[in-house]
C-alpha positions in Angstrom: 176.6 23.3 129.0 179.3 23.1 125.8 179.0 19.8 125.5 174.8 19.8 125.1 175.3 23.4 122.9 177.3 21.3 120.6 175.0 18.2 120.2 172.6 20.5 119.3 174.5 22.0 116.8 175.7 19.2 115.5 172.0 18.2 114.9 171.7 17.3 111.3 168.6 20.1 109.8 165.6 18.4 108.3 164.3 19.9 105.9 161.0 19.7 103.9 160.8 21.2 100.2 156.9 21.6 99.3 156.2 22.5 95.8 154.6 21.2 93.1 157.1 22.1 90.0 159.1 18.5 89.9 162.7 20.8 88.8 162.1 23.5 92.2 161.7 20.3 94.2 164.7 18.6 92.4 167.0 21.4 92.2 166.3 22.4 96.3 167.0 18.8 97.0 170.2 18.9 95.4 172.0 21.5 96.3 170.6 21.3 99.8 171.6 17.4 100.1 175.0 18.4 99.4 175.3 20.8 102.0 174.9 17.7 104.4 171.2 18.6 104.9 168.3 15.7 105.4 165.8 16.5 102.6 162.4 15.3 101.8 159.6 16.8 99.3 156.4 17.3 98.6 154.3 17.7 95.3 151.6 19.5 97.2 150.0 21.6 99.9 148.0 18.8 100.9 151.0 15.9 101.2 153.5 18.6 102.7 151.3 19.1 105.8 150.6 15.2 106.2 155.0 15.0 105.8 154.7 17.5 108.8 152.3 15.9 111.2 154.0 12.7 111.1 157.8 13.9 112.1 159.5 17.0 112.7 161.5 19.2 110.1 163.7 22.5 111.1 162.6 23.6 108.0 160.0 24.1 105.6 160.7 25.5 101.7 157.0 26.0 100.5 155.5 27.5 97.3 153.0 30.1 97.7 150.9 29.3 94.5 149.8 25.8 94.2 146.5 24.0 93.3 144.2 22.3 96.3 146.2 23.9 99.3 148.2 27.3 98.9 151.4 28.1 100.6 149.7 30.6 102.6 147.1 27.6 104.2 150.1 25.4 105.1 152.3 28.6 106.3 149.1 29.0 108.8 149.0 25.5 110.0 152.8 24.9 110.3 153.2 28.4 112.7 149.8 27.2 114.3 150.5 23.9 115.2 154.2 23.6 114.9 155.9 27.1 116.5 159.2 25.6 116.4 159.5 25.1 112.5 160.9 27.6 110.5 158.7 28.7 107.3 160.6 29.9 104.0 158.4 31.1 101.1 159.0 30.5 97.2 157.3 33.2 95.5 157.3 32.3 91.5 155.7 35.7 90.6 158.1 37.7 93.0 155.9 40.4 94.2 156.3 42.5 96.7 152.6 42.0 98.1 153.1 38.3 98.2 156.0 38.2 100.3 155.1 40.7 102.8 151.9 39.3 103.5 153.4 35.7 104.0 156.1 37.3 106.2 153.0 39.2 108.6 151.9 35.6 108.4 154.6 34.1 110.2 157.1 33.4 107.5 160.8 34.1 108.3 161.5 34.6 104.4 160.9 34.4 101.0 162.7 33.3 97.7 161.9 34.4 94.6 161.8 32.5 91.5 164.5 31.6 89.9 166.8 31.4 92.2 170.5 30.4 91.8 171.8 27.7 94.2 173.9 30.0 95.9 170.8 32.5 96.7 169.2 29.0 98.2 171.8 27.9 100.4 172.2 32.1 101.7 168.9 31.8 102.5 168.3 28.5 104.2 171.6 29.4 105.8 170.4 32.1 107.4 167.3 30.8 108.5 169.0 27.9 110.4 171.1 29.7 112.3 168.3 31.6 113.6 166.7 28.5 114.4 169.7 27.0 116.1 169.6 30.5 118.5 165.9 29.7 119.2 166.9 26.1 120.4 169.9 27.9 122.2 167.4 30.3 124.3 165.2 27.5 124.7 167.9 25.5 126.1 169.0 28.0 128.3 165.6 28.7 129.4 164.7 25.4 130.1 168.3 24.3 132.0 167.7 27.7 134.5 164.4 27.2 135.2 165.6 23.4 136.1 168.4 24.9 138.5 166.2 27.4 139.9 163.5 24.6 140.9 166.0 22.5 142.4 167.3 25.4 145.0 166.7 24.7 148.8 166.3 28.9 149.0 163.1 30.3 147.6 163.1 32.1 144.5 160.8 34.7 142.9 160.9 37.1 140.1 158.2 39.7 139.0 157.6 42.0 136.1 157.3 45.5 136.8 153.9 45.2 137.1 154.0 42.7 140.1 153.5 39.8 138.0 155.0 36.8 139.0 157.2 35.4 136.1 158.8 32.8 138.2 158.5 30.6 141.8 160.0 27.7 142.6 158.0 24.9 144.4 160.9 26.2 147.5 159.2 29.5 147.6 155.6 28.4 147.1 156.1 26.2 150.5 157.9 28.3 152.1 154.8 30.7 152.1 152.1 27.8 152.3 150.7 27.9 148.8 149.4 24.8 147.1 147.5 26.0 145.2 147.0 26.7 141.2 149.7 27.8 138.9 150.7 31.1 140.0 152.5 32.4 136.9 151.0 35.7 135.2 149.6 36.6 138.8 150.0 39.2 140.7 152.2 38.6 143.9 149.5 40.4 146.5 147.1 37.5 145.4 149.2 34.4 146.9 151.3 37.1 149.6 150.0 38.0 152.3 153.2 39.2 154.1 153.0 42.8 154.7 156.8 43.2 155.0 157.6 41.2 152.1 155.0 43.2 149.3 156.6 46.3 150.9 160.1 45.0 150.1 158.9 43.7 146.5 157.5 47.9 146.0 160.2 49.2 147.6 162.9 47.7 145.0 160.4 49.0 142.1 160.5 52.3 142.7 164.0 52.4 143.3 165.7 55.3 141.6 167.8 54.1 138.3 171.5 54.9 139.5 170.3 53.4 142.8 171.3 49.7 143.4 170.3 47.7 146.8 169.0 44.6 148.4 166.2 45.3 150.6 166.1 42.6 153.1 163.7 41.6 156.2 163.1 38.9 158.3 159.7 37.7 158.4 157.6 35.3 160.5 154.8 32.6 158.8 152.9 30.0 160.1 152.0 27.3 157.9 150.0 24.5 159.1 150.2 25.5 162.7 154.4 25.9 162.3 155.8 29.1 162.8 158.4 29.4 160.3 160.9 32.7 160.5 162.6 33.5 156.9 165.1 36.0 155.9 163.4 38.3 152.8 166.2 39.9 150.3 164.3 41.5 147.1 166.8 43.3 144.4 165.8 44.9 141.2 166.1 43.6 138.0 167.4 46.0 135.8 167.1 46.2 131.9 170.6 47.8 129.9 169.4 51.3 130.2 169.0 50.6 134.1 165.3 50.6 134.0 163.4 48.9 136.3 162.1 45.3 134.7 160.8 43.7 137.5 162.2 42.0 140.9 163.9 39.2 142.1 163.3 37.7 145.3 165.0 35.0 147.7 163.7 33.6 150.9 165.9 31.6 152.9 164.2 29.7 155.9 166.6 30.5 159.4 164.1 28.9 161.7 166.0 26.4 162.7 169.7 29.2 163.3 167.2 31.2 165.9 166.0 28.0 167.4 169.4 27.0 168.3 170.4 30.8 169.2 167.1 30.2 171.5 168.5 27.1 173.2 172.1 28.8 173.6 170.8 31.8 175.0 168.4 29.5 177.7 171.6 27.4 178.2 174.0 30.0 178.9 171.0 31.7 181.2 170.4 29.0 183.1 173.5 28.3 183.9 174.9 31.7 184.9 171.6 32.0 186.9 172.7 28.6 189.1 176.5 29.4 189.2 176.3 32.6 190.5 173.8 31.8 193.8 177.2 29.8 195.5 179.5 31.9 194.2 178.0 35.1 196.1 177.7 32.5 198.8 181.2 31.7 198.8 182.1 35.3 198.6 180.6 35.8 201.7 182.0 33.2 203.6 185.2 34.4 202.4 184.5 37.8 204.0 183.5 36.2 207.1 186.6 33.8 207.9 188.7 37.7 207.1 187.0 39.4 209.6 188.0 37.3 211.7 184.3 35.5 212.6 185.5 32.2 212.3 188.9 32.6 214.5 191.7 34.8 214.0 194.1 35.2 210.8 197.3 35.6 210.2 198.4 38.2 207.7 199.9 35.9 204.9 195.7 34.1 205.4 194.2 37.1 204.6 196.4 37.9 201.5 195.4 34.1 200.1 191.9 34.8 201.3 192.2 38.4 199.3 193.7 36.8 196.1 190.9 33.6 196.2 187.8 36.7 196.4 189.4 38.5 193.6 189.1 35.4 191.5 185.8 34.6 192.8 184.8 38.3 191.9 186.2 38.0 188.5 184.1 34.8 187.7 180.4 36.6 189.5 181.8 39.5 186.7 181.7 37.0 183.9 178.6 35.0 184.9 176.7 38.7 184.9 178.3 39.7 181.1 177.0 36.4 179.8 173.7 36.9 181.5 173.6 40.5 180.3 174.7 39.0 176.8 171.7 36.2 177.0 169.7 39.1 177.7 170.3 40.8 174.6 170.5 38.0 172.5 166.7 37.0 173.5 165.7 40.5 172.9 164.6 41.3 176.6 166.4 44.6 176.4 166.6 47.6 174.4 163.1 47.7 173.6 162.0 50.3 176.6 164.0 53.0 174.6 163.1 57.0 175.4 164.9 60.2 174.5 169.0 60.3 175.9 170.6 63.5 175.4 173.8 62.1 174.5 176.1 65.3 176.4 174.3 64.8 179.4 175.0 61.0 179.5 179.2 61.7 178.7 179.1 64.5 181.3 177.4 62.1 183.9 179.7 59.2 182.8 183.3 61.3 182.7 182.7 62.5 186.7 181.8 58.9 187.9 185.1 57.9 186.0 187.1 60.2 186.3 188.4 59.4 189.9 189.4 55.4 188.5 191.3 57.2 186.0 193.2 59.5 188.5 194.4 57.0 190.6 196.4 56.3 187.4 197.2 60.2 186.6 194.8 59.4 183.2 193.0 62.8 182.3 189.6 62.5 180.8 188.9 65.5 178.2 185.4 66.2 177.1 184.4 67.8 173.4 181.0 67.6 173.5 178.1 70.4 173.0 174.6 70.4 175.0 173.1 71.2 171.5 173.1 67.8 169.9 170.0 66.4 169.0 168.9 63.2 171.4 169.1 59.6 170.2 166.0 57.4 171.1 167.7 54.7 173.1 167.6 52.6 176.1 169.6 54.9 178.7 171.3 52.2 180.7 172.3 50.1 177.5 173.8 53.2 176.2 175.7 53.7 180.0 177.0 50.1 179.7 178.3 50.9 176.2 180.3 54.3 177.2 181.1 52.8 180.8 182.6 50.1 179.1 184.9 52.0 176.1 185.8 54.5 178.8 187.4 51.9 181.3 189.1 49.8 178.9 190.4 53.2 177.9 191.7 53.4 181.3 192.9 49.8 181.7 195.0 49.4 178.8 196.8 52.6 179.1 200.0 53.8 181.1 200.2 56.0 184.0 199.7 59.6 182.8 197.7 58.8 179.7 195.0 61.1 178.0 191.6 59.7 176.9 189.2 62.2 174.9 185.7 61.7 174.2 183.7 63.5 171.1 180.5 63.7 169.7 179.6 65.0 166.5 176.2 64.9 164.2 177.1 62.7 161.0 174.6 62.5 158.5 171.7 61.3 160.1 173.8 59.9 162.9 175.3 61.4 166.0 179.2 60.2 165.9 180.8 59.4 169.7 184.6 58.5 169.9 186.7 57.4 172.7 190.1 57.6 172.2 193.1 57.1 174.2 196.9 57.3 173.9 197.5 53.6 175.6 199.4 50.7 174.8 197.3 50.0 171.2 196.3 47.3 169.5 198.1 44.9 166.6 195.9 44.4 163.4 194.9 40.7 164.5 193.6 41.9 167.3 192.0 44.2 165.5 190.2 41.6 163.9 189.0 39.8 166.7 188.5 42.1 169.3 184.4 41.9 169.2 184.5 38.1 169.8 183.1 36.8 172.9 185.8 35.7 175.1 188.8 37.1 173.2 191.5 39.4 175.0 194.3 41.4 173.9 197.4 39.5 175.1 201.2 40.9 175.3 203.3 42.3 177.9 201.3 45.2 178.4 198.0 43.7 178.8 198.6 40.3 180.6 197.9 41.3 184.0 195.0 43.2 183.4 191.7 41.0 184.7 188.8 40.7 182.3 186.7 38.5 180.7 186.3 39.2 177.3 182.6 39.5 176.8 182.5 43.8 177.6 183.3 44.7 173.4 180.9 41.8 172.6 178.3 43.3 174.6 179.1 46.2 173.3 178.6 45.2 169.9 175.3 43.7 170.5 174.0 46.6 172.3 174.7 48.8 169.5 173.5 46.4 166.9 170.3 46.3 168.7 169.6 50.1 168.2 171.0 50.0 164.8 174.1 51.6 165.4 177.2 50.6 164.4 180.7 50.2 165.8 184.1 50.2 164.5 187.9 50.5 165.7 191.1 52.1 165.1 194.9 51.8 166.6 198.3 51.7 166.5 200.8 50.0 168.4 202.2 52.3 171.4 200.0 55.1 169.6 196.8 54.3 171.2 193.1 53.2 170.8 189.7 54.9 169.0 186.7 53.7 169.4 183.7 55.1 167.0 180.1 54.8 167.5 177.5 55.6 165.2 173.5 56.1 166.8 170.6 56.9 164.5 169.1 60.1 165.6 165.9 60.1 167.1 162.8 61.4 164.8 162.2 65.1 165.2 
């Protein structure tokens, strides 16, 4: 960008002197030629605007008084036909009148006569460097709008009257128009998307000291193809924060939830055939151990005990990923209902509570009857507690506390489960959502699991947009905080 600023700037000015006093056009070509300036002149109105027609010039110097054509018919034919040419005036009777009706006619300024070469070179001065931050703005202009229309994502801006300002050819076929130029229109008359206009208004009427990207995903089909697109619209702001309109980018993720699809029917599938011969094998298992097939010695049935276990643990992690596919897909959480959230941790802390007192674990209780209920499918929101409340268990020491509480927050009702077990480093801290990962150390290494519960977790909760987030500390224990929208009173 410096290098093409500079060319231009190093652009020698051409500049035209029309006048028909031989010493003005003399004089101006003089002093202006010394400057380094590529002068030509005129003797009148009439040979001035043929000089014009035939080449470009930055500049024009032109008297307003002259026979045949005035400096007023060529100052409306240069800003007519040539916009990017700069118009001076010489006015030789210097009156006011004059020079402020050539200036409402487009002039950029005027010279009286006589003039000292100094005065002459201020003012043609001045009137190039306002030329040279024309070319700059054009420049810009014209270099942003190439860079926008060469973006994969789709790009559109609006005025704050939902006039389109801008759309690159990405966004027009990303929403299947082909049709005329769609600049000065308004966006309702080539959107049809319901959730995209409702973006676009919600960003205008966004208070001043407010700031945010409403974003959606949307689904289009376009010539029989059904095309799903991520939405984000943000306000374009002016420097007293008003609102001047809206920018919007689409970015096309059909092809990401395609291959989400696939994973999801892959990982389904499978689980679905793996776990048939393993409940299979489970029962044979059980059958050679009670003794159906012959009798056993004692140190058989320990192996045969040890080889279930780790058949069990596999039928466990075969039914996460299957409950994770589930969610993935979307085939749960949408049955939702009214859960009064005490009721649930009540339920949930009595059918725990004897796990946890086989290890001398007490599980305390801070929770009112009087919170208001969370719209949510129940037995997602059993899974999520069943699961933060026996990890609680798991990865704590004999004699251990774990406390639940739930507070309203806002517009959210806030449940934590915290215990006073072994803790967690930061990296794990880190990682602990991801699918398959498990805390590892001396503490944790003969616990069984499979590493999918927090994932599930996570997705459940994301699904009822919730959110999740953890806290601990080495030796000092675990908390576990979960956010649920309230449900609509």
């Amino acid at each position: 960008m410096t290098t093409i600023l500079s060319e231009v700037h190093l652009h020698t000015p051409r500049i035209l002197v029309v006048d028909d006093e031989a010493r003005i056009r003399d004089a101006c070509k003089m002093v202006l030629s010394d400057k380094g300036f590529d002068v030509e002149v005129a003797a009148d109105g009439e040979v001035g605007l043929s000089m014009i027609n035939k080449a470009h010039f930055d500049l024009v110097l032109v008297d307003l008084m002259m026979p045949t054509i005035s400096g007023f018919d060529v100052l409306s034919e240069v800003r007519a036909n040539h916009p990017d040419t700069v118009v001076i005036v010489i006015t030789g009777y210097a009156t006011l009148e004059h020079s402020i009706e050539a200036m409402k006619k487009g002039a950029f300024d005027f010279i009286p006569k006589p003039f000292t070469p100094d005065q002459l070179r201020a003012v043609v001065e001045k009137s190039l460097q306002y030329t040279r931050a024309l070319q700059d703005i054009a420049d810009s202009k014209s270099r942003l709008r190439v860079i926008v229309n060469r973006l994969t994502d789709g790009v559109m801006t609006t005025d704050a009257e939902k006039l389109i300002v801008q759309a690159n050819p990405a966004f027009l076929h990303m929403i299947g128009y082909h049709g005329e130029d769609v600049l000065g229109r308004r966006v309702d008359e080539i959107i049809s998307n319901e959730n995209l206009l409702s973006g676009i208004d919600q960003v205008l009427v966004m208070e001043p000291d407010t700031f945010m990207e409403v974003a959606s995903e949307i689904h289009l089909t376009n010539s029989g193809e059904d095309k799903i697109l991520t939405a984000r619209c943000t306000p374009f702001r002016g420097r007293t924060k008003e609102n001047l309109g809206t920018v919007t980018v689409l970015h096309d993720i059909t092809a990401l939830k395609k291959m989400d699809q696939m994973k999801s029917d892959f990982v389904s599938m499978v689980s679905h055939e793996v776990r048939s011969p393993m409940n299979s094998l489970l029962m044979q298992l059980k059958n050679i151990k009670d003794g159906l097939a012959g009798d056993v010695t004692e140190k058989q049935v320990e192996i045969l005990n040890r080889a279930s276990e780790k058949i069990l643990n596999l039928n466990n992690l075969v039914t996460e990923l299957l409950d994770l596919s589930r969610i993935e897909s979307g085939l749960i959480a949408h049955e939702k209902e009214q859960v009064n959230v005490a009721e649930l941790l009540k339920e949930l802390q009595t059918f725990h509570s004897p796990y946890a007192l086989e290890k001398d674990i007490t599980i305390n209780l801070n929770c009112s009857q009087e919170y208001p209920s969370i719209l949510a499918n129940k037995q997602n929101m059993e899974e999520v507690f069943s699961n933060l409340i026996t990890n609680g268990i798991k990865y704590s020491p004999d004699g251990a506390t774990l406390t639940i509480t739930a507070d309203v927050e806002n517009e959210y009702i806030k449940i934590q489960v915290k215990d006073t077990g072994y803790g967690m480093r930061p990296e794990d801290l880190e990682k602990i959502f991801t699918r398959f990962y498990r805390v590892k150390d001396s503490n944790t290494r003969e616990i069984q699991g499979t590493g999918l519960g927090l994932s599930i977790v996570k997705s459940i909760i994301d699904t009822h947009h919730g959110n999740i987030s953890v806290t601990s500390e080495i030796g000092q224990g675990t908390t576990f905080t979960v956010l649920l929208p309230l449900a609509d009173t």
